[in-house]
N, C-alpha and C positions, 0 to 999 in steps of 0.2 A: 504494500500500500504506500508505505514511503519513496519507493521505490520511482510511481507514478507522478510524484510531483517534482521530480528531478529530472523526468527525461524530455526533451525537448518539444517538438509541437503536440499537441494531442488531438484526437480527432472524438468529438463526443455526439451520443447522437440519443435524442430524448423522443421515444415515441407519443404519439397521443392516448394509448391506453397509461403510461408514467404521469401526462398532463393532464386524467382527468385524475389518475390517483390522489396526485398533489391538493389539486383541488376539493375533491372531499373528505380529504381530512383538515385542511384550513375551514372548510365549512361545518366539519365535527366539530371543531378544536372552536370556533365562534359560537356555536348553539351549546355547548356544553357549558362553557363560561357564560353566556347568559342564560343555563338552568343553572348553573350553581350560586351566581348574585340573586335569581330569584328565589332559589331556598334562604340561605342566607342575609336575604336585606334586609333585615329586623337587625339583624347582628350589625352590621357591616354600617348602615344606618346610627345606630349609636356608639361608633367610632369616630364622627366626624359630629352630630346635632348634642349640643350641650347641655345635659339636663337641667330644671328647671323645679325651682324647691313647688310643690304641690302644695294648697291650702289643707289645713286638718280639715277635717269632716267631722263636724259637727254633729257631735251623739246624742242629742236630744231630740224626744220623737217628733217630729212633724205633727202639724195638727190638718185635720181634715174641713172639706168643707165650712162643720157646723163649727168650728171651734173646739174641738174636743180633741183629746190624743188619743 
């Protein structure tokens, strides 16, 4: 293999059944990466959005309608 990059002109030749290879694997390798950010965007999402102190909740019952609890 080393060998090959040493020796002087090279003649290479790429069929189109190699061109469509190449091709769907860049189209695997593009659809995989965007199923894995969509499992992941919960995560990946709060890498980057800053949380945010949440108000307490207030544990006193609500009253209804009439006024009552």
């Amino acid at each position: 293999m080393i060998h090959s990059f040493f020796v002087g002109k090279q003649l290479l030749y790429l069929d189109p059944g190699s061109g469509s290879f190449i091709i769907q694997m860049l189209l695997a390798g593009i659809l995989g990466a965007g199923v894995a950010v969509r499992i992941y965007w919960k995560k990946i999402k709060k890498l980057f959005v800053k949380e945010t102190d949440q108000k307490p909740v207030d544990e006193t019952p609500a009253e209804d309608e009439n006024g009552q609890k």
